[in-house]
N, CA, C and O of each residue as an XYZ file, in Angstrom:
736
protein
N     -15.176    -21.536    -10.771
C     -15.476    -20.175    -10.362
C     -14.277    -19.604     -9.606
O     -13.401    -20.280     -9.067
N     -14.354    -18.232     -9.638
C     -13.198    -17.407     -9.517
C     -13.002    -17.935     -7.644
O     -14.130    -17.774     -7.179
N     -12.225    -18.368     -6.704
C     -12.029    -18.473     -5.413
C     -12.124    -17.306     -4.398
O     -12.393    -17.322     -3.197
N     -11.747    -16.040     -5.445
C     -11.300    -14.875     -4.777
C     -12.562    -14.435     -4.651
O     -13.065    -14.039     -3.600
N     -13.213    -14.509     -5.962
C     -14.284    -13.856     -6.537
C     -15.824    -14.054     -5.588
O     -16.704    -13.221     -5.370
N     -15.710    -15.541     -5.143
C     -17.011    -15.779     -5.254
C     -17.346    -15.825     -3.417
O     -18.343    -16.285     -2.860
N     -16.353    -15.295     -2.907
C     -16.348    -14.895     -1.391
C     -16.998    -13.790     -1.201
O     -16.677    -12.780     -1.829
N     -18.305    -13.788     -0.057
C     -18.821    -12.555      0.066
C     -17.835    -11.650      1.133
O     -17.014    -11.979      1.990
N     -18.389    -10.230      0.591
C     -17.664     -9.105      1.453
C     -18.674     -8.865      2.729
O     -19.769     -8.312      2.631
N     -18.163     -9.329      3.818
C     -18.798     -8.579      5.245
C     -18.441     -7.332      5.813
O     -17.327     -7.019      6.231
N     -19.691     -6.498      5.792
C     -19.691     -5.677      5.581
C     -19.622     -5.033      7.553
O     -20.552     -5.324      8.305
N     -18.641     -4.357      7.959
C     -18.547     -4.167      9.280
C     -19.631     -2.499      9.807
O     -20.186     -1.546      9.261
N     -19.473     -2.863     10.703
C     -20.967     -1.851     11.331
C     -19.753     -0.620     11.802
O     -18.663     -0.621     12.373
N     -20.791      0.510     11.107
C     -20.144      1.813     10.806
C     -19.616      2.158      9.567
O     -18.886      3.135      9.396
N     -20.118      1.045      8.320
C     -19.372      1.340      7.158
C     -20.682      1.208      6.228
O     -21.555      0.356      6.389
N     -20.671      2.029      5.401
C     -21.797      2.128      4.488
C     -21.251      2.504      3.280
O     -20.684      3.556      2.983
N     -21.503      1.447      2.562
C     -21.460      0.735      0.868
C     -22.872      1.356      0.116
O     -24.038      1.017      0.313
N     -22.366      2.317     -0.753
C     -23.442      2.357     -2.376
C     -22.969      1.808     -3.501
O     -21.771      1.992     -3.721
N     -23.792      0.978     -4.526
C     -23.459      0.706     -5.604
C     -24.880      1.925     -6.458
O     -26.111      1.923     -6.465
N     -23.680      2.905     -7.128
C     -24.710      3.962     -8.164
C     -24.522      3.675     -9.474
O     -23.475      3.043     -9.332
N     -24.653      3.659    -10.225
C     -24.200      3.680    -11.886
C     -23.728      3.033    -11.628
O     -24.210      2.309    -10.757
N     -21.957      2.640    -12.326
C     -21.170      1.913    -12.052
C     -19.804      1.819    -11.161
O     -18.795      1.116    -11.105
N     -20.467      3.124    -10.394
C     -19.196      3.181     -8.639
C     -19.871      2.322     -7.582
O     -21.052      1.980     -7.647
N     -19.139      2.043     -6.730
C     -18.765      1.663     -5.405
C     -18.766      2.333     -4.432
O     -17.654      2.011     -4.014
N     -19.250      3.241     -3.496
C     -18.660      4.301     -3.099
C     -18.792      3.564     -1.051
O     -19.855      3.451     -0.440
N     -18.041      3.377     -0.751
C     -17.389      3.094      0.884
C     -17.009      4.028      1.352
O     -16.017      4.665      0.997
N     -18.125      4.394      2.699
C     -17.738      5.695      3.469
C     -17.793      5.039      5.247
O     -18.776      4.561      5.812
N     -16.659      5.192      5.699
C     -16.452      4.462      6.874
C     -15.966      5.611      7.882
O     -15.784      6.731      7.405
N     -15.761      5.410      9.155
C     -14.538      6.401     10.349
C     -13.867      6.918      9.875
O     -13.814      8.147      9.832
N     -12.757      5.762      9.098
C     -11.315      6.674      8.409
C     -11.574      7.293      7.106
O     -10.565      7.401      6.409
N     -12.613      7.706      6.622
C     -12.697      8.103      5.504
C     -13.349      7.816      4.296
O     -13.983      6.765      4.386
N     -13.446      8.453      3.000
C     -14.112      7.323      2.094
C     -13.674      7.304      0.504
O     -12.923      8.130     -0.013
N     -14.134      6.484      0.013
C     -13.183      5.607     -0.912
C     -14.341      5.270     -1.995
O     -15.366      4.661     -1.690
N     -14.089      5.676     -3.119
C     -14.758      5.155     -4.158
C     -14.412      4.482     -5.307
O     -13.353      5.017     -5.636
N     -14.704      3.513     -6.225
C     -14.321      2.509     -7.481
C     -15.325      2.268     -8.258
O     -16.324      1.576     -8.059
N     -14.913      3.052     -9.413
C     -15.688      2.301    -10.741
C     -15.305      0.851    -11.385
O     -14.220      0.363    -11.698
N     -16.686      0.351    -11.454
C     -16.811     -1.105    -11.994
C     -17.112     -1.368    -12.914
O     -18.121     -0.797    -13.328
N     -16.544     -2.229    -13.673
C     -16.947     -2.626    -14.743
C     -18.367     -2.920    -15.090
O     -18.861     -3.931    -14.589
N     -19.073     -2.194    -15.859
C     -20.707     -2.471    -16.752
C     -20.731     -3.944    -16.442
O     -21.482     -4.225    -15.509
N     -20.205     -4.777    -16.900
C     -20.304     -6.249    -16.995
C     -20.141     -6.699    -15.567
O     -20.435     -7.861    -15.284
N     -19.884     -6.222    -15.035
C     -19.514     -6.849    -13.717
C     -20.553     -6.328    -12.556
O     -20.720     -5.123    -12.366
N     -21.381     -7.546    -11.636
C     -22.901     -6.932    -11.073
C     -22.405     -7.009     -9.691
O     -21.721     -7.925     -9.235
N     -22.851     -5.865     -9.008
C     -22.704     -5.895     -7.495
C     -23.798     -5.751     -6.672
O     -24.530     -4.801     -6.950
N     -24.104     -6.437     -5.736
C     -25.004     -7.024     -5.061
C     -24.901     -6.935     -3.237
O     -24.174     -7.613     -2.512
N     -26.007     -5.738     -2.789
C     -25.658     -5.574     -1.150
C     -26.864     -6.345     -0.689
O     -27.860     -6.120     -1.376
N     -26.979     -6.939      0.002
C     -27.613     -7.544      1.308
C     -27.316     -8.239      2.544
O     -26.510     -9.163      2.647
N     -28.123     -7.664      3.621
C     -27.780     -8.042      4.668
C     -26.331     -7.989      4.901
O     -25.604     -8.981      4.939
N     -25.962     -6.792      5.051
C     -24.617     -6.821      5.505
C     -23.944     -7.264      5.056
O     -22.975     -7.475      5.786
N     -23.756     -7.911      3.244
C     -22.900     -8.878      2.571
C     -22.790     -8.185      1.348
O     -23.804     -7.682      0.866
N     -21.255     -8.048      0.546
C     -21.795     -7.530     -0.674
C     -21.003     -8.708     -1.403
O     -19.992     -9.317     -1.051
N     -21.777     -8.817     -2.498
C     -20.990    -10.332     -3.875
C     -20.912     -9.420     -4.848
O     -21.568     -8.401     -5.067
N     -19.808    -10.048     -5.529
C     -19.636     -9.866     -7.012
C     -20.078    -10.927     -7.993
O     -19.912    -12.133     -7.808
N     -20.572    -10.463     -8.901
C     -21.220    -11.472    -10.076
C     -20.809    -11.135    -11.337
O     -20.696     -9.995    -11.790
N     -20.609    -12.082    -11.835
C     -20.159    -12.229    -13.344
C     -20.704    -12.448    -14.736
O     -21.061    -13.607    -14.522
N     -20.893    -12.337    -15.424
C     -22.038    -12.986    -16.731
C     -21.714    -13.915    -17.342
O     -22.449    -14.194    -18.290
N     -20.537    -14.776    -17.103
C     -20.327    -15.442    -17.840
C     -18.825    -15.877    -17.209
O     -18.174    -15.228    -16.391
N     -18.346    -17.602    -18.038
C     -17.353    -17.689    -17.605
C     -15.993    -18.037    -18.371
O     -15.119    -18.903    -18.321
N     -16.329    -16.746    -19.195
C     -14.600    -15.860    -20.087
C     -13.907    -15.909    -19.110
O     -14.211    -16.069    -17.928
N     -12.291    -15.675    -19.933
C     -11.356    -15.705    -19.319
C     -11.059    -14.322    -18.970
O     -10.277    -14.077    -18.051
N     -11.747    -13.210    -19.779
C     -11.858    -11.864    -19.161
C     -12.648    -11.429    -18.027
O     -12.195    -10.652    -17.186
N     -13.857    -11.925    -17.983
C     -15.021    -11.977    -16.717
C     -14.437    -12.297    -15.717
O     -14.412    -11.492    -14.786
N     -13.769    -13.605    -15.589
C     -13.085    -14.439    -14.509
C     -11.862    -13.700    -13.487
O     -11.587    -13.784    -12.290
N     -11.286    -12.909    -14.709
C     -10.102    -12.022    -14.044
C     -11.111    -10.181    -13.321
O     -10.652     -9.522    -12.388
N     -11.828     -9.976    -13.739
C     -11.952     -8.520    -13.643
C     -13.039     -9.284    -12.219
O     -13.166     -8.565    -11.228
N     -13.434    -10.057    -12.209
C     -14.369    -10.779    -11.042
C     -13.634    -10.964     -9.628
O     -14.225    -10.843     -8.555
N     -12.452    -11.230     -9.742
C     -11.699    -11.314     -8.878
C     -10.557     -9.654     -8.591
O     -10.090     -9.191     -7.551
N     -10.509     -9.398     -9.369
C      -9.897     -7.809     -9.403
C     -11.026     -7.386     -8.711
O     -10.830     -7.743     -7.549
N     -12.222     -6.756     -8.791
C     -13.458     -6.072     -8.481
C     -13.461     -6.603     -6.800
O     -13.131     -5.769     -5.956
N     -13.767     -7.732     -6.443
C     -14.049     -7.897     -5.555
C     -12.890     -8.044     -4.310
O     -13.002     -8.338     -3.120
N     -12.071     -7.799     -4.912
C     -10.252     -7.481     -3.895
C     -10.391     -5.835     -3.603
O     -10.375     -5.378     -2.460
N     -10.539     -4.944     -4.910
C     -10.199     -3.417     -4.989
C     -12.025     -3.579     -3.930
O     -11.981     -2.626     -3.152
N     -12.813     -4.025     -3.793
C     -13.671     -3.356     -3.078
C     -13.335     -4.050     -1.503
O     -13.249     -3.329     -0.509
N     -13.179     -5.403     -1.448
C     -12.421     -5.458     -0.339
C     -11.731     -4.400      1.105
O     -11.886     -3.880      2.211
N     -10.706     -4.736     -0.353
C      -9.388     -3.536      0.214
C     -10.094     -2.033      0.925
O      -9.623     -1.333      1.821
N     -11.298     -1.878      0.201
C     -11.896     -0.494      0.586
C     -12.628     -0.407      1.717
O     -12.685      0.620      2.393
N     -13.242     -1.497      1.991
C     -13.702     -1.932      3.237
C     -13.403     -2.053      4.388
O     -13.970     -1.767      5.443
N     -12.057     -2.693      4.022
C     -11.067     -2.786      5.225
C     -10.342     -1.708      5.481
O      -9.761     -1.656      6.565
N     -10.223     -0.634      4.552
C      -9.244      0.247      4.534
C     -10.511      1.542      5.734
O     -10.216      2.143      6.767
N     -11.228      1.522      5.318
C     -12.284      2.473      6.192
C     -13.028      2.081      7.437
O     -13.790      2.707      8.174
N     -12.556      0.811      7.443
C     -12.884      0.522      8.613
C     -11.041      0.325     10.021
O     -10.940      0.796     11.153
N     -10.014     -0.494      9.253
C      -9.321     -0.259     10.298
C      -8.134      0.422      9.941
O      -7.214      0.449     10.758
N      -7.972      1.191      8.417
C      -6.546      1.728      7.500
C      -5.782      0.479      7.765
O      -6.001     -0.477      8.509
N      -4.572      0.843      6.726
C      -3.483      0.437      6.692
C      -1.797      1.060      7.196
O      -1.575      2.269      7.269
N      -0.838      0.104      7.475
C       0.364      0.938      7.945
C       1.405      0.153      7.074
O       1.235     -1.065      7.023
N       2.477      0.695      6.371
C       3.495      0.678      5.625
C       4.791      1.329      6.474
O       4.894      2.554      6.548
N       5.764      0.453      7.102
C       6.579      1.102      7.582
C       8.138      0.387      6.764
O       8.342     -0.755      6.354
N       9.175      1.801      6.766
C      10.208      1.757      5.747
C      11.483      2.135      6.873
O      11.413      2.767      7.927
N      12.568      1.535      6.259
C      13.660      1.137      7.101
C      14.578      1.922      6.309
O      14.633      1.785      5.087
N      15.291      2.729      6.937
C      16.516      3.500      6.117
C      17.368      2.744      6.891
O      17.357      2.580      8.111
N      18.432      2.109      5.685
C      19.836      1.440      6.253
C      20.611      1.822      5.492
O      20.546      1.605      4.282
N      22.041      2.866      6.415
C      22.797      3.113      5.730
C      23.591      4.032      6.774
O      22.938      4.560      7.675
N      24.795      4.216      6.703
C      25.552      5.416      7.159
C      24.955      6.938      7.547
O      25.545      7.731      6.814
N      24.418      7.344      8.042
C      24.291      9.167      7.798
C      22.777      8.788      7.194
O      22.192      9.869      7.111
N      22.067      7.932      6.829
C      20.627      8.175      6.466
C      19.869      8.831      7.315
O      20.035      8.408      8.459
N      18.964      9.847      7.223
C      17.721     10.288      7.986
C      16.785     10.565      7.423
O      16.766     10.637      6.194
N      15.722     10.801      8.204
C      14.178     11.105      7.403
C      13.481     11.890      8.434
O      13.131     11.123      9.331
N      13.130     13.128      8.678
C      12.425     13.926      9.494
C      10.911     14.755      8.072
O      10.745     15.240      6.952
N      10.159     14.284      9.522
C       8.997     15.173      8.714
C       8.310     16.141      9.458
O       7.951     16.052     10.631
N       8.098     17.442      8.372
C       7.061     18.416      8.798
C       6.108     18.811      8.025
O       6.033     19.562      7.052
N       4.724     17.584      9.180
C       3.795     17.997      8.446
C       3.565     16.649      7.601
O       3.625     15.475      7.968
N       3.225     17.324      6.095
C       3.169     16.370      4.774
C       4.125     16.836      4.245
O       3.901     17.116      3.067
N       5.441     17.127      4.693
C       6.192     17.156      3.737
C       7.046     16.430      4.669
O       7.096     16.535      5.895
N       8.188     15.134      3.317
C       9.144     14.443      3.991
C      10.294     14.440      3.706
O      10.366     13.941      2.582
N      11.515     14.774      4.151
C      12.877     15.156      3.741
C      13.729     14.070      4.362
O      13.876     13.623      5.500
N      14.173     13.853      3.308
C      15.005     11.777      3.479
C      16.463     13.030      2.840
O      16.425     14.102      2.235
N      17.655     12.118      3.405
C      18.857     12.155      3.575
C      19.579     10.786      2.838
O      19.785      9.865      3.628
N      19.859     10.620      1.865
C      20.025      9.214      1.744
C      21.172      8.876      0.891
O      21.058      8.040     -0.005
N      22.554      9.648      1.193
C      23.963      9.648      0.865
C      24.482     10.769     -0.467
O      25.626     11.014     -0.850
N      23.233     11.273     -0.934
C      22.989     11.817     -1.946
C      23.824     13.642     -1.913
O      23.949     14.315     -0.889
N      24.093     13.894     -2.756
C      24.656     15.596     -2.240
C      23.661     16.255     -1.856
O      23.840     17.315     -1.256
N      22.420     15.785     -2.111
C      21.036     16.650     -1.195
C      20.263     15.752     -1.166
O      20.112     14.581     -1.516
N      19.461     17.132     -0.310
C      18.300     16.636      0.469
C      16.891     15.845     -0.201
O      16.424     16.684     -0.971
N      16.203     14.868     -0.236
C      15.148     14.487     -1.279
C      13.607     15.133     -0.089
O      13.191     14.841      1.032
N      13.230     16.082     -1.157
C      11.701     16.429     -0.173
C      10.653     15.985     -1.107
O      10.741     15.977     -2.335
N       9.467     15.549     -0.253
C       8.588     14.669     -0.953
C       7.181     15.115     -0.261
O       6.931     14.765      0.893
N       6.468     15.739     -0.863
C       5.241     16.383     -0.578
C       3.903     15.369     -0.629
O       3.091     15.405     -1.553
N       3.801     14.375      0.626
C       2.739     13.792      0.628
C       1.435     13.899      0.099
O       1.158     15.090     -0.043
N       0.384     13.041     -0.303
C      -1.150     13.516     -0.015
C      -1.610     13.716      1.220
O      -0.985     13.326      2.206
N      -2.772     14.356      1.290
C      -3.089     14.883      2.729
C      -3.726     13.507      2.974
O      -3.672     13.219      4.170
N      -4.475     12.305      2.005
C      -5.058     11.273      2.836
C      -3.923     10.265      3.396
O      -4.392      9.325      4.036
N      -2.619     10.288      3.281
C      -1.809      9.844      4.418
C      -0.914     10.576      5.429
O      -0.217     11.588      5.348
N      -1.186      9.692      6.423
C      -0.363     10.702      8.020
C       0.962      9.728      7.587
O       0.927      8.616      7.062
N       2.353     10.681      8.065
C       3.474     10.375      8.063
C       3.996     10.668      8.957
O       4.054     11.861      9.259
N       4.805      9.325     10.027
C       5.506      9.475     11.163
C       6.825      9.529     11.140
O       7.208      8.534     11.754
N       7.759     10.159     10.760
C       9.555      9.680     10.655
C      10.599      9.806     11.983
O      11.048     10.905     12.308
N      10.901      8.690     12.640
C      11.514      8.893     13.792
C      12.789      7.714     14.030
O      12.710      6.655     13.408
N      13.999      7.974     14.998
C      14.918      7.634     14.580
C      15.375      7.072     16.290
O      15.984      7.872     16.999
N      15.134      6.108     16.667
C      15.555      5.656     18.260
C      17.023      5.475     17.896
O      17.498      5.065     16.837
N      17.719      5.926     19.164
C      19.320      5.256     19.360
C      19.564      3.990     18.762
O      18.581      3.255     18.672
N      20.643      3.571     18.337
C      21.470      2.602     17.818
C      20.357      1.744     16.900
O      20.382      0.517     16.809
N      19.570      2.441     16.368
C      18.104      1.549     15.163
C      18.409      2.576     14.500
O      18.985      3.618     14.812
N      17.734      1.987     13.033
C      17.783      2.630     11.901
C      16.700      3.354     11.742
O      15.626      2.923     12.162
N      16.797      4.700     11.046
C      15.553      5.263     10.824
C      14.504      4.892     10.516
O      14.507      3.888      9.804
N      13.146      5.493     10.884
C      11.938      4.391     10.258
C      10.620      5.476     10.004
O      10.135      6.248     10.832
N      10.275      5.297      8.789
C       8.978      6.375      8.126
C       8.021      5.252      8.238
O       8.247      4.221      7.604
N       6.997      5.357      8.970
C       5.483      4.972      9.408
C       4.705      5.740      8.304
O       4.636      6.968      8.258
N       4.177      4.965      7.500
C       2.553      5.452      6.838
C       1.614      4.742      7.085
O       1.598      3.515      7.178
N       0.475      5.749      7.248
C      -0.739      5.259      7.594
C      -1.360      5.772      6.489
O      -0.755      6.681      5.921
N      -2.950      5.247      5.803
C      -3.806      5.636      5.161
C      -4.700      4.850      5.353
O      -4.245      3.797      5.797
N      -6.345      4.836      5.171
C      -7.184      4.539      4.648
C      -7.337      3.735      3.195
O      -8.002      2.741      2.903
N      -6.494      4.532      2.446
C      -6.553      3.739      0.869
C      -5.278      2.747      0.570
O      -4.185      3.209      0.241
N      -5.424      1.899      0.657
C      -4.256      0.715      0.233
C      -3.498      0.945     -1.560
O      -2.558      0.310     -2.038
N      -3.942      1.552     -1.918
C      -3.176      1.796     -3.453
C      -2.685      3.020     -3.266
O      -1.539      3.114     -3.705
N      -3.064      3.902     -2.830
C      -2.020      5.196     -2.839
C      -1.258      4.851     -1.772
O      -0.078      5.172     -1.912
N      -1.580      4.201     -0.555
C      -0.285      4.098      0.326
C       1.094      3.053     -0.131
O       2.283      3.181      0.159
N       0.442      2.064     -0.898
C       1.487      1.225     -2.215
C       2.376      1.870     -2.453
O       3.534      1.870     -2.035
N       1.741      2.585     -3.300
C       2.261      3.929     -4.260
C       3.145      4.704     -3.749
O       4.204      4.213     -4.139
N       3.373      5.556     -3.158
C       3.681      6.380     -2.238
C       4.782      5.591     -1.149
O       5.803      6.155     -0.757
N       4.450      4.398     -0.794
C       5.861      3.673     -0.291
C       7.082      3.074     -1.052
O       8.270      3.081     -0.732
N       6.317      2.430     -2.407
C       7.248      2.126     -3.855
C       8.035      3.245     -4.275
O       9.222      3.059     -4.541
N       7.465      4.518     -4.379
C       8.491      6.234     -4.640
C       8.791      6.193     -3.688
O       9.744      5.537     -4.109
N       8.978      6.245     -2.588
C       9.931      6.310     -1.400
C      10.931      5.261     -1.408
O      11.820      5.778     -0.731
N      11.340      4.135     -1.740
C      11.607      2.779     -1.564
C      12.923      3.003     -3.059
O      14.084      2.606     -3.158
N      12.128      3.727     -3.913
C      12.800      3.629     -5.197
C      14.197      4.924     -5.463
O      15.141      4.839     -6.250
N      13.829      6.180     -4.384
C      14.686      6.840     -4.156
C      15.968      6.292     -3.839
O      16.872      6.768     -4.526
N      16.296      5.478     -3.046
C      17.909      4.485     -2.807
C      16.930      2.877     -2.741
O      16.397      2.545     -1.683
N      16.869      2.417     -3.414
C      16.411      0.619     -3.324
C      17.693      0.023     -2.641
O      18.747      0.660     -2.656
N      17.608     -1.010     -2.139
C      18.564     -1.638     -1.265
C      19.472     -2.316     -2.243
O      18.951     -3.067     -3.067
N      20.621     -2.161     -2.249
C      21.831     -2.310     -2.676
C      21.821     -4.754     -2.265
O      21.449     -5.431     -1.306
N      22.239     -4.984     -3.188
C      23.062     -6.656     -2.467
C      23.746     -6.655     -2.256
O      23.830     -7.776     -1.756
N      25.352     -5.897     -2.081
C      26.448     -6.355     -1.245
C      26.297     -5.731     -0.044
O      26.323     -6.500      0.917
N      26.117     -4.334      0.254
C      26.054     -3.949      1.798
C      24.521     -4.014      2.461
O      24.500     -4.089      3.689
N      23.286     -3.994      1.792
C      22.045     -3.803      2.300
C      21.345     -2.673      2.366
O      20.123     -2.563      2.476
N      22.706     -1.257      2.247
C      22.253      0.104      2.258
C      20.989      0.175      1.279
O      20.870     -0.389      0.191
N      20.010      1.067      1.979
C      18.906      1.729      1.101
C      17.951      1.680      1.812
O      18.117      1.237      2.949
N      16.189      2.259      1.250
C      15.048      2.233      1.724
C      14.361      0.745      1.957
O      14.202      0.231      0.850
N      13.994      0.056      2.800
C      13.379     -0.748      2.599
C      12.340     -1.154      3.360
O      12.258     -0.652      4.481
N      11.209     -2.250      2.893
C      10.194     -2.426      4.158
C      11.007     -2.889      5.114
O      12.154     -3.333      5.073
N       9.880     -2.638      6.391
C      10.351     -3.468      7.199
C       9.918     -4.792      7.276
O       8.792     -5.267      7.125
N      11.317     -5.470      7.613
C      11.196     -7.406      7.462
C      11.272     -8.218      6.250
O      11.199     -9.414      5.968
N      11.518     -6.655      5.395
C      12.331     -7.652      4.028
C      13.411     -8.112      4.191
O      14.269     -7.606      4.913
N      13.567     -9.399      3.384
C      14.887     -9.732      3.065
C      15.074     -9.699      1.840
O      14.476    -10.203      0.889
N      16.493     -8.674      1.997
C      17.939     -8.007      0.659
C      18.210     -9.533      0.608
O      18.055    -10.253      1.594
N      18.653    -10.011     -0.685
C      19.225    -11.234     -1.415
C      20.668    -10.728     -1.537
O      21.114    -10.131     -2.517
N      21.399    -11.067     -0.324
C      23.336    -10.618     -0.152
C      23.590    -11.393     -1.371
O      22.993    -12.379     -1.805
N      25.151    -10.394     -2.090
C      26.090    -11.352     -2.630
C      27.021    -11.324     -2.127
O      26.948    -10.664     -1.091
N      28.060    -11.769     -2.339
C      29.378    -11.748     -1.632
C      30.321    -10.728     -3.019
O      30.194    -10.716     -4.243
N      31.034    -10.144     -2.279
C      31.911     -9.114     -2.708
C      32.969     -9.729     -3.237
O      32.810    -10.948     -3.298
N      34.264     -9.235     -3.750
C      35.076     -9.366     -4.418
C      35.717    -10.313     -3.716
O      35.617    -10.215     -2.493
N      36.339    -11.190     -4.144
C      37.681    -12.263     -2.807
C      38.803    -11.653     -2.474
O      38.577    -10.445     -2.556
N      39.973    -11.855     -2.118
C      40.922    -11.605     -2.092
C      41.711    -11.935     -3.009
O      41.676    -13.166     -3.001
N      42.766    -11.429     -4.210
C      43.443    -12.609     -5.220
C      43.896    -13.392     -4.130
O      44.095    -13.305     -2.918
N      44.019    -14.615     -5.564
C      44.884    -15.554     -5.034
C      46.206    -15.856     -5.092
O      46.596    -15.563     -6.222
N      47.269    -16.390     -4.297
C      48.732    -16.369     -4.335
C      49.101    -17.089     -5.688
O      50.280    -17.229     -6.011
């Protein structure tokens, strides 16, 4: 049986789970979040617990069993405490100031890149002395905040010889070493 799969979801107080037709629908503090499920795939609330069930044990059942019960997860957790994605501009002259939902990155380019958020994430961009710039996202939904940090990330991706570009924070760039010097 699936490992992922066959773990119940605890369900935290202040968050209220429907299974209708074949949605999901999680409405918590931060917001709410809905997922259609697969027909084949059975969802089950009690007592504060929700399971996923399977009909069988295909190698298709097995995978969408464990998909289902992560994407509802994720939704759970996401409405009860959100998520934060924070991105590291490294580079010469990089900046990132925001107003609002809209975000305007600087990133060696002859212009400016502006990037018109969704309203379900807040965006912080701020730049302390001698540190590198840093864009804070917050959301509720863990796949659009993915999303939305991967297009940001993909505007300058981090380079291997100098490190310049967007990146999470606490990744590690895989350096190469640059050209040698000839030899005599």
């Amino acid at each position: 049986m699936s490992r992922i799969g066959k773990l119940p979801i605890e369900i935290p107080a202040g968050v209220t789970v429907k299974y209708e037709g074949n949605v999901v629908t999680v409405k918590g503090q931060l917001g709410e979040l809905s997922q259609k499920v697969d027909p084949e795939i059975g969802v089950e609330i009690e007592d504060n617990q929700l399971t996923v069930q399977r009909p069988s044990e295909s190698k298709k059942h097995k995978s969408m069993h464990g998909l289902y019960r992560s994407l509802i997860n994720n939704m759970v957790e996401g409405v009860s405490k959100g998520y934060e994605i924070k991105l590291e501009l490294e580079g010469v002259g990089y900046r990132a100031e925001n107003q609002g939902q809209l975000l305007d990155l600087v990133l060696g380019y002859s212009h400016h890149i502006y990037l018109q958020l969704p309203p379900e994430i807040k965006v912080d961009a701020h730049t302390d002395k001698r540190s590198n710039p840093t864009v804070t996202l917050k959301s509720h939904d863990k796949q659009l905040l993915g999303q939305v940090a991967a297009k940001i990330r993909s505007f300058r991706a981090p380079e291997p010889y100098k490190g310049k570009g967007v990146k999470f924070e606490g990744e590690q760039i895989r350096r190469k070493a640059g050209k040698s010097a000839a030899a005599k």
